[in-house]
N, C-alpha and C positions, 0 to 999 in steps of 0.2 A: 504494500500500500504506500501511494505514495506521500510526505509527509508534507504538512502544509504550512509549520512554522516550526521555531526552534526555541522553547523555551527553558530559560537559566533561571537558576538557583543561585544567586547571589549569600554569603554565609560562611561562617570561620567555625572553626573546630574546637568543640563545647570544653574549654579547657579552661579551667578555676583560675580568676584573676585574667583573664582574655578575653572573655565576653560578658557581655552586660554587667558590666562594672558598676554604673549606674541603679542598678538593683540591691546593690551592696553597698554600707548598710541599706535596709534591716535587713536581706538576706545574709548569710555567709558567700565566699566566693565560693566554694562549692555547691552550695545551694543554688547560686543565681548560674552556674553551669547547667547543672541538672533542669534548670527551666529553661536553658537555652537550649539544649539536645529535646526537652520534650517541643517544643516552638519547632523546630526543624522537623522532628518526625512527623508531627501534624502537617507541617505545609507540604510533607512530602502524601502523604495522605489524603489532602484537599485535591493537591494536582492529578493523584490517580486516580480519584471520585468520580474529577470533571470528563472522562474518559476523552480526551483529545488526542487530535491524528498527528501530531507535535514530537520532534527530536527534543528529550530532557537530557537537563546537564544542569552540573551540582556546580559550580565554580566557587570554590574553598580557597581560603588562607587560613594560617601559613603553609606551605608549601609541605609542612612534615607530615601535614595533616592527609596527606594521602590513601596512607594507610589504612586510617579510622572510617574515612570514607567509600573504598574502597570494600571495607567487610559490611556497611549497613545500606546502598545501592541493591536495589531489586533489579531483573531483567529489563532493559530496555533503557538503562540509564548510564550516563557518560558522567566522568569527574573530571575537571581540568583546574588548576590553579589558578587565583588570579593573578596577574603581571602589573605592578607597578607599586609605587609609594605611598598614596594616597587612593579614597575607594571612586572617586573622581575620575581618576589617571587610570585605575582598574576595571574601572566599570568602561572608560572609553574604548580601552584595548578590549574585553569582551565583546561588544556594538562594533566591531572596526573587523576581529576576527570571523565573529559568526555571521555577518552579513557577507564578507568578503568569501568565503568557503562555498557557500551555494547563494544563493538569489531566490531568499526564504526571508518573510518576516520575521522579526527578534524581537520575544517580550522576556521582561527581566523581573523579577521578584526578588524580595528578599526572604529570609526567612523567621520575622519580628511578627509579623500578621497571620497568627494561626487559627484565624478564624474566620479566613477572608474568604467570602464567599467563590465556590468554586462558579458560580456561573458566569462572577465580573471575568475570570479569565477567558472562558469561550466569548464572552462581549466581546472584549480586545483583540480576539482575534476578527473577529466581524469588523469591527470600526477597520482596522488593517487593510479591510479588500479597497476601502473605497479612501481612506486617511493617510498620510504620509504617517503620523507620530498618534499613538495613543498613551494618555497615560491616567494615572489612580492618584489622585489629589488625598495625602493625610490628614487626617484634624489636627495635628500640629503645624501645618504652612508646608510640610514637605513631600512627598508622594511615594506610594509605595509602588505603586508600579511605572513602568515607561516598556512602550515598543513600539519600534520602528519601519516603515518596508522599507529604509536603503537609511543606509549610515551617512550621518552628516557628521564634519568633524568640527564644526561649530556649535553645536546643538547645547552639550553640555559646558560651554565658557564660561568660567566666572562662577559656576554652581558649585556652592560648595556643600553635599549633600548633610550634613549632619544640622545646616541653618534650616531654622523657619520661615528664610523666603525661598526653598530651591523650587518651590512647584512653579511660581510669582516669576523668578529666573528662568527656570526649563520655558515658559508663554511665552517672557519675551524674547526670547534666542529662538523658538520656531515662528514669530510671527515677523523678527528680524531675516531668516534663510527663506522665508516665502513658504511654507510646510505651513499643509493643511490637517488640522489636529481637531481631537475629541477627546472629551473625557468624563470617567468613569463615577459611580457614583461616590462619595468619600468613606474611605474606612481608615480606622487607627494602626497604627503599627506601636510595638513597647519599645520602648528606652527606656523609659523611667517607672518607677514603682507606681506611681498615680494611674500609669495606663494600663495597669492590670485589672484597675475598675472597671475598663468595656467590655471588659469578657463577660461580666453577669450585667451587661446594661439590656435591656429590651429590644434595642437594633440588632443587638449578637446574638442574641438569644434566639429573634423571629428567623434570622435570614441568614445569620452567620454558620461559617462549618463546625463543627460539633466539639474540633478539637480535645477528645476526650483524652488523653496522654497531658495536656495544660493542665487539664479543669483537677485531675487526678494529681497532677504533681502540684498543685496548686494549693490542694484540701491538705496533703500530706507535708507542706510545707507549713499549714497553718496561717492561709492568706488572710483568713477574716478576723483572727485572734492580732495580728500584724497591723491591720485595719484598725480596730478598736484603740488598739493603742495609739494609734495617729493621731486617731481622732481625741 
């Protein structure tokens, strides 16, 4: 069958004190690892829900991280590292290579939104036939997805993905290259410990993916007793 887009896994290797730092305090950094592998297995779950006609591929840092990714890849899935300094520079080189290889649309995800409805991704592939750029606007200012039919190497200038203007930045660099764009409805992606609140909000709940590996490391982490005390 032939495939009709190519979609990445943007994501680092759930190793304590390397990811989701920002989680830590109140979690431990082992703790907030443990919810970053449960976040990844669920997106990886969401994407083989939505059953799309699509080449996956994990694209992991660091680079050692091979290995780990290597033994938890199902059939039908590729791992490549990413290449470069910053996830800007990294995410360019991904959009640069995968379009460059075949003459296939390229959507990109991260793997922070595990509960992101698997339908907005067959959406994004639809906007694709008829859109140069789609992409997934965050409720923080920044977006969790983008895909492209043909790589622009202006697209991403100046964006610097972890700010709360890159969605506001991604507009106006496709509205500056003349790319004709749509976009998706908004969902949250986590950083930070506050955003683990959408997962039991009512928008998650009606329409979100089920992410049951989150909601599980979540209970067992003691998220509501975490809460209380916040508050």
């Amino acid at each position: 069958m032939t495939l009709k887009a190519k979609l990445l896994v943007f994501t680092k290797t759930p190793l304590p004190g390397q990811v989701k730092t920002r989680l830590s305090p109140p979690f431990t950094a082992e703790e907030a690892a443990a919810l970053a592998e449960a976040f990844l297995f669920d997106t990886l779950d969401l994407i083989e829900s939505a059953e799309l006609n699509v080449g996956k591929i994990i694209y992991f840092t660091p680079e050692e991280g091979a290995k780990y990714f290597s033994e938890i890849i199902s059939d039908g899935w590729q791992i490549k590292p990413q290449r470069g300094k910053s996830l800007r520079i990294r995410l360019i080189n991904a959009l640069r290579e995968e379009s460059a290889n075949e003459d296939l649309p390229v959507v990109v995800i991260g793997a922070d939104s595990p509960t992101l409805p698997p339908q907005y991704l067959a959406e994004a592939l639809k906007i694709l036939k008829n859109a140069d750029l789609v992409i997934g606007p965050a409720l923080d200012g920044g977006f969790y997805l983008i895909g492209i039919k043909k790589f622009h190497p202006s697209l991403l200038k100046s964006v610097i993905l972890s700010k709360s203007d890159s969605y506001k930045k991604l507009v106006i660099n496709a509205d500056r290259v003349g790319l004709t764009y749509r976009a998706l409805p908004p969902w949250y992606d986590i950083d930070h410990f506050d955003d683990l609140e959408h997962i039991n909000n009512p928008m998650t709940v009606n329409r979100g993916f089920t992410a049951l590996r989150t909601r599980i490391m979540l209970a067992g982490l003691g998220f509501q007793q975490h809460t209380k005390k916040k508050e």
